[in-house]
N, CA and C atoms as a LAMMPS dump frame, in Angstrom:
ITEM: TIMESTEP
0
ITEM: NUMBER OF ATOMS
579
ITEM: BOX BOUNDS ff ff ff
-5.0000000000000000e+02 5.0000000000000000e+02
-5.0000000000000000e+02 5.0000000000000000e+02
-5.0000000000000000e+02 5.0000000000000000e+02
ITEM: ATOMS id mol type element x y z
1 1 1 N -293.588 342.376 280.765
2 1 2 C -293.152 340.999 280.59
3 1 3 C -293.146 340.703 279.097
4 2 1 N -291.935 339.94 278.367
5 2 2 C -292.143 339.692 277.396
6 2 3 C -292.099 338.39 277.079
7 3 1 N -292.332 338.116 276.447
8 3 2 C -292.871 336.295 276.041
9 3 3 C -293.383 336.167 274.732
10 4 1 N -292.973 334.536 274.19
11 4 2 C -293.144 334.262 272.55
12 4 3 C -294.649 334.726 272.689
13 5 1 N -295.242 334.722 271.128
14 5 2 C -296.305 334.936 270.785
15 5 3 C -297.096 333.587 271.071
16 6 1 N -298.255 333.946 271.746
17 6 2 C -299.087 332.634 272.065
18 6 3 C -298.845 332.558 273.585
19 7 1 N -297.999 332.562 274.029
20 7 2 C -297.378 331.963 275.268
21 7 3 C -298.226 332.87 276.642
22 8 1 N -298.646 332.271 277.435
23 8 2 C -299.69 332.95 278.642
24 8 3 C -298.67 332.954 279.801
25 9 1 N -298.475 334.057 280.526
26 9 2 C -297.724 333.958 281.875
27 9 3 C -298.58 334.962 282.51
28 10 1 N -298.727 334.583 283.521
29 10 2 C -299.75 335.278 284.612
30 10 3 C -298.837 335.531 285.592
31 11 1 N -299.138 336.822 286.601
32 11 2 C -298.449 337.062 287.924
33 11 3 C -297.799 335.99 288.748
34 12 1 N -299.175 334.815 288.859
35 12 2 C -298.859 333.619 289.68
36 12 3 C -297.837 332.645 289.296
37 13 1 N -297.678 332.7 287.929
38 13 2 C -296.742 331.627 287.65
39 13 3 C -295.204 332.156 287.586
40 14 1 N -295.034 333.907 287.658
41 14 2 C -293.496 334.104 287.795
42 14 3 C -293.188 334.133 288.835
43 15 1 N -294.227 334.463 290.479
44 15 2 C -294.14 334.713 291.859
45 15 3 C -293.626 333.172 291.828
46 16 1 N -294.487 331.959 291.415
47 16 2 C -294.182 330.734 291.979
48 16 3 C -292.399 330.667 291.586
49 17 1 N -291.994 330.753 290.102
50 17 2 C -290.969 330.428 289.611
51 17 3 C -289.802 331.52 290.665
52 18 1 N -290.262 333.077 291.169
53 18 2 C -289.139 333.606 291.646
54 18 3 C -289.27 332.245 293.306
55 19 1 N -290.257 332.019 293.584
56 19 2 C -290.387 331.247 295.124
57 19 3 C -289.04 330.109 294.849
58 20 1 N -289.3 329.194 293.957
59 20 2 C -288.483 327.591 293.589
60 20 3 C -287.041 328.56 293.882
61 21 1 N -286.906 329.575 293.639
62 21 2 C -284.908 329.917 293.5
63 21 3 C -284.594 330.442 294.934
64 22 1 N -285.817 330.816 296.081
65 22 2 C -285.085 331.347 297.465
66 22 3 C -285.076 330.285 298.378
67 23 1 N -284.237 330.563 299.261
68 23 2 C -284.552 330.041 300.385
69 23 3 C -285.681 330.324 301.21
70 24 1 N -285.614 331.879 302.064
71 24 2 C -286.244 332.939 302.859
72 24 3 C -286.896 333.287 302.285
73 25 1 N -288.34 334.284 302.436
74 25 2 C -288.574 335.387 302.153
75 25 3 C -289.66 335.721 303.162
76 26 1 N -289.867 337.268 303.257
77 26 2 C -290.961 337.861 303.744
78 26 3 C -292.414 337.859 303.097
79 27 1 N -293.467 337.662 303.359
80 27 2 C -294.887 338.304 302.713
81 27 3 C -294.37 339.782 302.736
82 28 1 N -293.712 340.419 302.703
83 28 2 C -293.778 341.554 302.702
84 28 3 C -292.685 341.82 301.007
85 29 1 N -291.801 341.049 301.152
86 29 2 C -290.898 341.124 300.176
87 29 3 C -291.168 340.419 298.894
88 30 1 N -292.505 339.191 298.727
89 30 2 C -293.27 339.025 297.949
90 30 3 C -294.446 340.034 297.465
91 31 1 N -295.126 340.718 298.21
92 31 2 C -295.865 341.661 297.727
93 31 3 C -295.132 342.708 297.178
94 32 1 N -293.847 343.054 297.198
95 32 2 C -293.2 344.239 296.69
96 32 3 C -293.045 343.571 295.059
97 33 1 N -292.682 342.057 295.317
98 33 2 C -292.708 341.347 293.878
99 33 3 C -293.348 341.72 293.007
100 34 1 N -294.376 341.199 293.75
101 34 2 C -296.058 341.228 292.639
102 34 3 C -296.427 342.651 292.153
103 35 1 N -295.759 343.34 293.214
104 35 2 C -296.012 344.925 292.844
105 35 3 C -295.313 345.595 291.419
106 36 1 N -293.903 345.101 291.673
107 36 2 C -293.43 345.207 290.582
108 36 3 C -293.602 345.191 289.344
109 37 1 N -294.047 343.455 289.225
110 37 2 C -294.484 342.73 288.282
111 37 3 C -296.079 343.379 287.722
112 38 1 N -297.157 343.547 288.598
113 38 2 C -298.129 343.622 288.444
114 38 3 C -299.126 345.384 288.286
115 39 1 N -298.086 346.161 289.171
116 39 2 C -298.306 347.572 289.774
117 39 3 C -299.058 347.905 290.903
118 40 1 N -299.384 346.388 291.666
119 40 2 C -300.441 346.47 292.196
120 40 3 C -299.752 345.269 293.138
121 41 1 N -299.546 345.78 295.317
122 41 2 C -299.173 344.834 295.995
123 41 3 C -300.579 343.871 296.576
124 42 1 N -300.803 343.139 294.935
125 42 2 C -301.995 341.857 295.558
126 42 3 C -301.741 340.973 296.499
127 43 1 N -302.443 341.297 297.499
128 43 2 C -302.047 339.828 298.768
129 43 3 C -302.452 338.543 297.963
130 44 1 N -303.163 338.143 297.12
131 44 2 C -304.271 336.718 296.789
132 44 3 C -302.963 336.455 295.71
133 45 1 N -302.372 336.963 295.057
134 45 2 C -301.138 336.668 294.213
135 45 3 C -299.959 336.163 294.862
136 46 1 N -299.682 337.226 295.76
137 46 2 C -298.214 336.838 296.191
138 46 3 C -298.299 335.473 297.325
139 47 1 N -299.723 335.331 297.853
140 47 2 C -300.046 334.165 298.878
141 47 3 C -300.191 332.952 298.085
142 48 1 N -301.047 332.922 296.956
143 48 2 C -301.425 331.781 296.145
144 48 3 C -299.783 330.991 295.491
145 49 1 N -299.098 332.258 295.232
146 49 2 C -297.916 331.709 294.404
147 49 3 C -297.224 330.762 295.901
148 50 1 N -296.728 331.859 296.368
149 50 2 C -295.823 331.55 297.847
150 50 3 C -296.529 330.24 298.567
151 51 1 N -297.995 329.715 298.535
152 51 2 C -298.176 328.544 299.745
153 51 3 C -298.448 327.76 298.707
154 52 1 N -298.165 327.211 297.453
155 52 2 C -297.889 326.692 296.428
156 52 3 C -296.717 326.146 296.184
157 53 1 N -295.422 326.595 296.939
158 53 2 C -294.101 326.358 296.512
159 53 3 C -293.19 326.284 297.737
160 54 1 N -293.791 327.376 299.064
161 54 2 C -293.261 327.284 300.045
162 54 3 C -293.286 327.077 301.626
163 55 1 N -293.297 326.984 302.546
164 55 2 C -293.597 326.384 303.806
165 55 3 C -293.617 327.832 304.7
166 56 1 N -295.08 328.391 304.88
167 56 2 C -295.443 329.531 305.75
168 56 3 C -295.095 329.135 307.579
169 57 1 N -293.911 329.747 308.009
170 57 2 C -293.831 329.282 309.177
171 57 3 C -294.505 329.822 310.546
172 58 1 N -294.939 331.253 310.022
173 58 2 C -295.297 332.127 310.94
174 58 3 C -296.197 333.255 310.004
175 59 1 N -296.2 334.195 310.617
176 59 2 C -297.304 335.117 309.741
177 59 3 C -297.001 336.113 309.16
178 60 1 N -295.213 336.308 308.876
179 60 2 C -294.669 336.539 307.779
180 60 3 C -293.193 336.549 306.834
181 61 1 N -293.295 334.805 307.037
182 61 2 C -292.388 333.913 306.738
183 61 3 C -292.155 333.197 306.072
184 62 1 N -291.717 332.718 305.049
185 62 2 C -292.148 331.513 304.112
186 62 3 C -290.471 331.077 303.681
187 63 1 N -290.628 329.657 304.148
188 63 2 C -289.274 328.637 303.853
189 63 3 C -289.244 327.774 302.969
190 64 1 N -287.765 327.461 301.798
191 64 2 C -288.148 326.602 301.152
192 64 3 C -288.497 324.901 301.414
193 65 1 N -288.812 324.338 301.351
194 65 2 C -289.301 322.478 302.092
195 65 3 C -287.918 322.284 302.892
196 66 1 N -286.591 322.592 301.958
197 66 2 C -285.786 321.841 302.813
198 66 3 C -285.672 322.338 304.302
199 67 1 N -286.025 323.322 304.865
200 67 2 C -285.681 324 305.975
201 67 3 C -286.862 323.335 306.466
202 68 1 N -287.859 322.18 306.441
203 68 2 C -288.918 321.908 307.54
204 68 3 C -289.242 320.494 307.354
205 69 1 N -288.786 319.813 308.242
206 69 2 C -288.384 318.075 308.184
207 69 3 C -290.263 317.468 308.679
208 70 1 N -290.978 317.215 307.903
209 70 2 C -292.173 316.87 308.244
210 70 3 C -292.324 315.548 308.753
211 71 1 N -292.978 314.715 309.508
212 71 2 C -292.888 313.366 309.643
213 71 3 C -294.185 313.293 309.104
214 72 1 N -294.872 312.71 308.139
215 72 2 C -296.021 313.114 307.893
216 72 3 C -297.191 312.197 308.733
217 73 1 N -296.665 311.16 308.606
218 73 2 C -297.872 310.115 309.488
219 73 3 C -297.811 310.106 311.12
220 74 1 N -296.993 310.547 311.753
221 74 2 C -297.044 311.401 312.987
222 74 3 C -297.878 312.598 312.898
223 75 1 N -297.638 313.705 312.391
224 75 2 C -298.221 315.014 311.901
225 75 3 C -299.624 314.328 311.8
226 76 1 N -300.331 313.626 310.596
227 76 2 C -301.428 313.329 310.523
228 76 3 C -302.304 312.618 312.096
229 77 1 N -301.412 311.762 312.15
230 77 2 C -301.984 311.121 313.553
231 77 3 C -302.629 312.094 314.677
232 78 1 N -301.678 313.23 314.887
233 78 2 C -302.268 314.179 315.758
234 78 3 C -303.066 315.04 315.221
235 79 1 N -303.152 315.735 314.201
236 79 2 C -304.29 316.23 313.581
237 79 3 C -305.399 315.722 313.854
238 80 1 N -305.322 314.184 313.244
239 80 2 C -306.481 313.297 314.027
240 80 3 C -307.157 313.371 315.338
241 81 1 N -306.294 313.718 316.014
242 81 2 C -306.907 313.712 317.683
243 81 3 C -307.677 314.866 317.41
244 82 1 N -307.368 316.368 316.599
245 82 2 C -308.688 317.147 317.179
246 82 3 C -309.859 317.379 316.042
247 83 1 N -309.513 316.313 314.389
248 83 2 C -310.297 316.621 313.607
249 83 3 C -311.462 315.171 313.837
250 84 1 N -312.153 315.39 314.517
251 84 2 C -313.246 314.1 315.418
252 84 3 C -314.359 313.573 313.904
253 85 1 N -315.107 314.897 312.883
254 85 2 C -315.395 314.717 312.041
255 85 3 C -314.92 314.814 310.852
256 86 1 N -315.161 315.214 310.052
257 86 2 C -314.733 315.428 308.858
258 86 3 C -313.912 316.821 308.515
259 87 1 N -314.357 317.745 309.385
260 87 2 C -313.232 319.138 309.075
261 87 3 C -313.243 319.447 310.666
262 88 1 N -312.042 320.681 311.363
263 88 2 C -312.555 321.345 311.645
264 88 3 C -311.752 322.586 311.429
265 89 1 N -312.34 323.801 311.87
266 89 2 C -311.617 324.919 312.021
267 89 3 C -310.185 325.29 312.338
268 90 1 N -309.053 325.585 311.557
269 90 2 C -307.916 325.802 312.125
270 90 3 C -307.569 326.726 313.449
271 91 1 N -308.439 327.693 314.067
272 91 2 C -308.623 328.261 314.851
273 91 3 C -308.55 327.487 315.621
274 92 1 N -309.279 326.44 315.753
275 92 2 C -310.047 325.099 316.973
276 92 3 C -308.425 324.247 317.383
277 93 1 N -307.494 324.976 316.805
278 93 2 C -306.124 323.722 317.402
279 93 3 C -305.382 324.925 317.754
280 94 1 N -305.608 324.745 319.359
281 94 2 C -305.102 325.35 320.319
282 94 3 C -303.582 324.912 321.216
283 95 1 N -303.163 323.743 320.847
284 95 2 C -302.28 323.46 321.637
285 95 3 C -301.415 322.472 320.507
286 96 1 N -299.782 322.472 319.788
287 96 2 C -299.685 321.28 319.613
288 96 3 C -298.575 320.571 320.25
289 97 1 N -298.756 320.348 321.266
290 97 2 C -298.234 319.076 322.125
291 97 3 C -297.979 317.63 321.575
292 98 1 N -298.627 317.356 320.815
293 98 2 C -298.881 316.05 320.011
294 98 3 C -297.853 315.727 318.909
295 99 1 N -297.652 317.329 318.212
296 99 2 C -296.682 317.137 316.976
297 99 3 C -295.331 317.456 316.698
298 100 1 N -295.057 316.132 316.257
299 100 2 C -293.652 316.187 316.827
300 100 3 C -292.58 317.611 316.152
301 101 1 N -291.022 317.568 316.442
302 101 2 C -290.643 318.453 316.321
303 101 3 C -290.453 318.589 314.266
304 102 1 N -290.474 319.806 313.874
305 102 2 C -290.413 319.661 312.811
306 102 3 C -288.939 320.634 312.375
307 103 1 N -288.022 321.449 313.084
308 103 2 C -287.13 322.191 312.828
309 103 3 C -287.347 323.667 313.216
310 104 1 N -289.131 324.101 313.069
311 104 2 C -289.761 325.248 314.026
312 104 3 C -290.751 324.98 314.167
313 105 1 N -291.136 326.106 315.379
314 105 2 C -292.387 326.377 316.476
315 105 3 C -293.456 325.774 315.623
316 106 1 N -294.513 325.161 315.798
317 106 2 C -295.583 324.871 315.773
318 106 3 C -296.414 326.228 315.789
319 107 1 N -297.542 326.441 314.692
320 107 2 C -297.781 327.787 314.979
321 107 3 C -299.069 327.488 313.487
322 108 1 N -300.436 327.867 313.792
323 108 2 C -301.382 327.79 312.889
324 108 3 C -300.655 328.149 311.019
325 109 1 N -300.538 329.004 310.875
326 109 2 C -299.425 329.225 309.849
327 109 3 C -298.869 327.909 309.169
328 110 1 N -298.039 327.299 309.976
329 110 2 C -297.576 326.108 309.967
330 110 3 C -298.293 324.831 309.451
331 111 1 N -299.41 324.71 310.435
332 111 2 C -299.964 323.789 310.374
333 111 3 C -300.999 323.806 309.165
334 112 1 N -301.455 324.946 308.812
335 112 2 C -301.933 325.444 307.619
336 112 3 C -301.289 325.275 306.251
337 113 1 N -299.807 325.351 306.043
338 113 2 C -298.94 325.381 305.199
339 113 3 C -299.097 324.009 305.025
340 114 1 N -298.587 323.103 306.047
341 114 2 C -298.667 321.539 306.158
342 114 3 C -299.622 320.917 305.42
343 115 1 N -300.732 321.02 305.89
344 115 2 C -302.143 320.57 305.674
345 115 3 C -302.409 321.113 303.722
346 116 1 N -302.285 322.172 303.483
347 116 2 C -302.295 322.405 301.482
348 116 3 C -301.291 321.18 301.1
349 117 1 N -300.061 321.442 301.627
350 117 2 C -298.947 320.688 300.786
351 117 3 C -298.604 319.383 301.077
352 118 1 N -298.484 318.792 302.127
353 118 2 C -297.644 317.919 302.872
354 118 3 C -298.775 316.742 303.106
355 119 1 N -299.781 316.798 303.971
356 119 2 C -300.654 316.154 304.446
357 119 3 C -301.166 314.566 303.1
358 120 1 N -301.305 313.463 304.478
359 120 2 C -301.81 312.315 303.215
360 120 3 C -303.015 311.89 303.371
361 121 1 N -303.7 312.598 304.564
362 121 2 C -304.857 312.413 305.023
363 121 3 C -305.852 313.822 305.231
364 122 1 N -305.129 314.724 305.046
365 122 2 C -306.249 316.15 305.145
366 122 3 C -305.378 316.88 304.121
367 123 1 N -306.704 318.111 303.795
368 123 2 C -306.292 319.223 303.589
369 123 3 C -306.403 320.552 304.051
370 124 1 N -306.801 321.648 303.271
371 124 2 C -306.872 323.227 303.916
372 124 3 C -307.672 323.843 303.082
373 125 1 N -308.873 324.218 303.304
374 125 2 C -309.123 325.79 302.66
375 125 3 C -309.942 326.331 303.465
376 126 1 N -310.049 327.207 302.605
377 126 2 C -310.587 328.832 303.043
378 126 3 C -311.551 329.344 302.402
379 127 1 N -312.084 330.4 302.623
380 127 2 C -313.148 331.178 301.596
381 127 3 C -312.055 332.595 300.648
382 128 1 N -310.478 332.574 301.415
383 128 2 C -310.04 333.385 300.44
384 128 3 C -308.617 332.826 301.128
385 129 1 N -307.044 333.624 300.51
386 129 2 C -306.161 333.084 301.342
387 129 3 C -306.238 334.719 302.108
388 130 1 N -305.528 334.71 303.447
389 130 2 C -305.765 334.94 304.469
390 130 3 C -304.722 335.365 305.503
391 131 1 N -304.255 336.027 306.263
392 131 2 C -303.216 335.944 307.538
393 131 3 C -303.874 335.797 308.667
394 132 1 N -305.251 335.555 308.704
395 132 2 C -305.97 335.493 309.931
396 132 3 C -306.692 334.494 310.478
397 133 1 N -305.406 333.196 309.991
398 133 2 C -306.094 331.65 310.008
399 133 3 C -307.11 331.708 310.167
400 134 1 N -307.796 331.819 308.979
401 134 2 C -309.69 331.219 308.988
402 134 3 C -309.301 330.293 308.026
403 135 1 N -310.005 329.4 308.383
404 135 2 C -310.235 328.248 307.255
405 135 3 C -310.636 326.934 308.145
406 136 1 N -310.334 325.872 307.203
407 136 2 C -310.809 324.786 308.026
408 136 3 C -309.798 323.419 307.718
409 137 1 N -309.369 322.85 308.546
410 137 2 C -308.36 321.555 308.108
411 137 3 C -309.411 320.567 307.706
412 138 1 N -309.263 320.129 306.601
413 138 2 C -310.647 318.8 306.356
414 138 3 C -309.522 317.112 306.138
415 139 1 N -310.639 316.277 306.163
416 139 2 C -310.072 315.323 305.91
417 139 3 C -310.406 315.181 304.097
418 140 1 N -309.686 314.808 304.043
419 140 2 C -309.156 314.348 302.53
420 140 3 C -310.222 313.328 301.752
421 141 1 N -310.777 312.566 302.709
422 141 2 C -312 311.503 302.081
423 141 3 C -313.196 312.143 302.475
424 142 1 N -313.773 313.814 302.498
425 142 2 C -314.453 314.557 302.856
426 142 3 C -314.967 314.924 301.231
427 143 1 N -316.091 314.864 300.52
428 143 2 C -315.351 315.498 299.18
429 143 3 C -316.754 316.848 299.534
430 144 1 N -316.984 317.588 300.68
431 144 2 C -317.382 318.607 300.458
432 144 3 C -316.566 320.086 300.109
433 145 1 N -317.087 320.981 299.317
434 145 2 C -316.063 321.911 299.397
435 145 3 C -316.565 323.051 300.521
436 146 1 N -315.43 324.246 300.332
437 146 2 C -315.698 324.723 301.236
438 146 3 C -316.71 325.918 301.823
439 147 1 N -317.987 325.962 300.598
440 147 2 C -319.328 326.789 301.008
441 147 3 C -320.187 325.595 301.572
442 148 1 N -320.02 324.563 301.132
443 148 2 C -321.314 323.342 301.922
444 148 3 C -320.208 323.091 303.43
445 149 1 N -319.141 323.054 303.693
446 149 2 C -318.667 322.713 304.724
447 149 3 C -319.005 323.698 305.556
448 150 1 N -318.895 325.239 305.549
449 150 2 C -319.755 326.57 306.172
450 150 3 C -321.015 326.2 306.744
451 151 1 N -321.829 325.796 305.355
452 151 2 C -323.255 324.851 305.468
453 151 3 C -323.612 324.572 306.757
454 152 1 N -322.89 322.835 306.495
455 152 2 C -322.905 322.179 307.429
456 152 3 C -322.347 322.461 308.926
457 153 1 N -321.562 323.569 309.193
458 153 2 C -320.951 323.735 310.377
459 153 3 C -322.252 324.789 311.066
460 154 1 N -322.739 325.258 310.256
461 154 2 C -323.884 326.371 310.423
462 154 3 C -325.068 325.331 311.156
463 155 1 N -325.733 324.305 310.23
464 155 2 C -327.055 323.317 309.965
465 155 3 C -326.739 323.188 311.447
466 156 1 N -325.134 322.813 312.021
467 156 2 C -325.022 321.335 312.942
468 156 3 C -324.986 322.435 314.212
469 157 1 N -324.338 323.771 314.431
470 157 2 C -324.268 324.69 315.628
471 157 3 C -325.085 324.637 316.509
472 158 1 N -326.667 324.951 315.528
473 158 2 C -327.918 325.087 316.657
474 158 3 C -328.116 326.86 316.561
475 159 1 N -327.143 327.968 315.914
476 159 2 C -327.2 328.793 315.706
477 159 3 C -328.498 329.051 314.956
478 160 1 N -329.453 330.262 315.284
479 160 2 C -330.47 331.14 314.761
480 160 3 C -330.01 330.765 313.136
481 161 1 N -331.055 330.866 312.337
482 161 2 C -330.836 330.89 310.988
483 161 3 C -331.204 332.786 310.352
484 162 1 N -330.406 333.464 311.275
485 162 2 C -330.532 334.816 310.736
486 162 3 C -329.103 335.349 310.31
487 163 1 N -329.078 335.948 309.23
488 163 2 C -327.608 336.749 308.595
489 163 3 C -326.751 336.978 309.879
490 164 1 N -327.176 337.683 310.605
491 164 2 C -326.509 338.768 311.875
492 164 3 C -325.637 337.003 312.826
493 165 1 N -326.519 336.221 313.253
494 165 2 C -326.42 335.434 313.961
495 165 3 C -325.46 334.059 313.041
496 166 1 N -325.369 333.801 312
497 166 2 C -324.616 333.083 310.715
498 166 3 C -323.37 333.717 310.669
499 167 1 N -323.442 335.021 310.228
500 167 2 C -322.249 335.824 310.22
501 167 3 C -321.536 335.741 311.806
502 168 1 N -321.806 335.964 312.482
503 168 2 C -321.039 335.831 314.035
504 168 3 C -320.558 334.522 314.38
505 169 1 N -321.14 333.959 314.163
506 169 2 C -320.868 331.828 314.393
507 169 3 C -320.002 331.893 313.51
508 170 1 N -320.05 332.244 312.149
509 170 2 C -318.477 331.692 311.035
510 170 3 C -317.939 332.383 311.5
511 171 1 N -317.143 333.752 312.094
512 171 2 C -316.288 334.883 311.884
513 171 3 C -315.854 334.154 313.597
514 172 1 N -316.639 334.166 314.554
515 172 2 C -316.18 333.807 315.846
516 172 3 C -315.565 332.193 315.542
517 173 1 N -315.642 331.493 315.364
518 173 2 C -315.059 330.11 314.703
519 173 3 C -314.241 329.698 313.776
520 174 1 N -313.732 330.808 313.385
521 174 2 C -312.735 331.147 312.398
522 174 3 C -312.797 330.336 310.612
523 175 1 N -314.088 330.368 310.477
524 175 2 C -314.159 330.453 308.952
525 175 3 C -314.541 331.232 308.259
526 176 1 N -314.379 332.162 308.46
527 176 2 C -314.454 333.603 307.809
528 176 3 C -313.618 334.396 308.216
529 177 1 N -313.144 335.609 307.329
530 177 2 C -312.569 336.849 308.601
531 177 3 C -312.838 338.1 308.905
532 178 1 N -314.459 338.458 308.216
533 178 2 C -315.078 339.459 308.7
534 178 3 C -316.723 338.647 308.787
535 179 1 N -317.129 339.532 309.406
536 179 2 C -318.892 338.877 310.093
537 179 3 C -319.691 338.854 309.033
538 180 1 N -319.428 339.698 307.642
539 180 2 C -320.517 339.266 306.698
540 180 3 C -319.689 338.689 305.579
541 181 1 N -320.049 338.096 304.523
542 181 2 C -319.793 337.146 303.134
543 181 3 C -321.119 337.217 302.444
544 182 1 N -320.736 337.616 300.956
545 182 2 C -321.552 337.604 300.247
546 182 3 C -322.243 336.053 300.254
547 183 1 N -322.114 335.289 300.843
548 183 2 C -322.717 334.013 300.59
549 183 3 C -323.706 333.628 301.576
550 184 1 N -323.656 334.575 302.276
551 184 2 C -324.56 334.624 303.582
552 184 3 C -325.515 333.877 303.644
553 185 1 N -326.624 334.247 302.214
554 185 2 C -327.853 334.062 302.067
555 185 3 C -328.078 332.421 301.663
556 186 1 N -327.078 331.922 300.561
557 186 2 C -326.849 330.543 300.17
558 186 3 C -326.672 329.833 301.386
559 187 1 N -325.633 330.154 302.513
560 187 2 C -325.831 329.315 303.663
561 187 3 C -326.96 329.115 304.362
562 188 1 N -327.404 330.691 304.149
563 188 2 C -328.861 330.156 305.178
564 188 3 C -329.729 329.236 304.795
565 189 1 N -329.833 329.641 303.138
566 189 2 C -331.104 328.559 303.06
567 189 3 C -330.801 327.424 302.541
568 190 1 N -329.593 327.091 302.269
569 190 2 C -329.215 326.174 302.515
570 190 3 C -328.954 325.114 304.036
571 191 1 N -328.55 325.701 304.885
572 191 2 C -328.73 325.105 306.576
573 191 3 C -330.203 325.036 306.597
574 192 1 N -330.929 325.988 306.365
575 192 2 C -332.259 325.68 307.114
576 192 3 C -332.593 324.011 305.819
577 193 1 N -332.433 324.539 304.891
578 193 2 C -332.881 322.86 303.896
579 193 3 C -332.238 321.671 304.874
């Protein structure tokens, strides 16, 4: 890459700039990007740029806005029906019946994409980005992030306060996407506090 003297361009900011000029693309045809660009097909690059700029419809799809007609205060309204507290798990929305049509399928992906970009009442994260919807939809007037929200989903379960038994409750509940995280230990003693 060449660029004036002084001038900083990182992977993420040419993935975003190639995203603004397509319509379509694959996660698959973004990682060949980054590969290019980088020598190296980083998933956390080509995802960060891509759900930054574009609308993930499925789990390996990404559209530009105009192809997905959001209603947003409908959309929020039903979110509402299954987020009762302050977050919950994107895993935990099993059905959406509620939301209206948007141009395609309803599909975690989706509703995930929605919730970063679109949303006026929630948002989305994760402990990394992901194809294996873990994360958690939060509400927006929530200002925990997302190792005390783990925390608290841990404190409130009733789950054992042991690694083995922590790790299985986040990974089965979909905020994680393997059974251990280096943060293991901060949750615990943090839940048990």
């Amino acid at each position: 890459i060449i660029t004036h003297k002084g001038d900083v361009v990182d992977a993420v900011t040419i993935i975003k700039a190639y995203c603004q000029t397509i319509d379509k693309c694959s996660l698959v045809d973004l990682l060949a990007c980054v590969k290019e660009i980088t020598g190296e097909a980083t998933h956390w690059i080509a995802m960060e740029a891509a759900n930054s700029v574009l609308v993930r419809i499925d789990k390996d799809t990404y559209v530009a806005d105009r192809y997905v007609h959001f209603d947003i205060d409908i959309i929020d309204d039903a979110i509402g029906l299954f987020v009762q507290r302050d977050y919950q798990p994107l895993k935990s929305f099993t059905t959406f019946g509620a939301f209206p049509d948007c141009g395609h399928t309803w599909n975690l992906f989706l509703l995930e994409s929605y919730c970063r970009r679109f949303s006026r009442k929630f948002r989305f994260d994760a402990a990394s980005f992901n194809s294996r919807n873990t994360g958690a939809v939060i509400r927006k007037s929530c200002g925990m992030d997302y190792i005390e929200i783990m925390i608290d989903a841990v404190a409130h379960s009733g789950v054992p306060l042991k690694d083995a038994a922590i790790g299985k409750f986040l990974y089965e509940h979909g905020y994680i996407g393997k059974r251990t995280t280096a943060k293991i230990n901060e949750i615990k003693d943090k839940a048990r506090a």
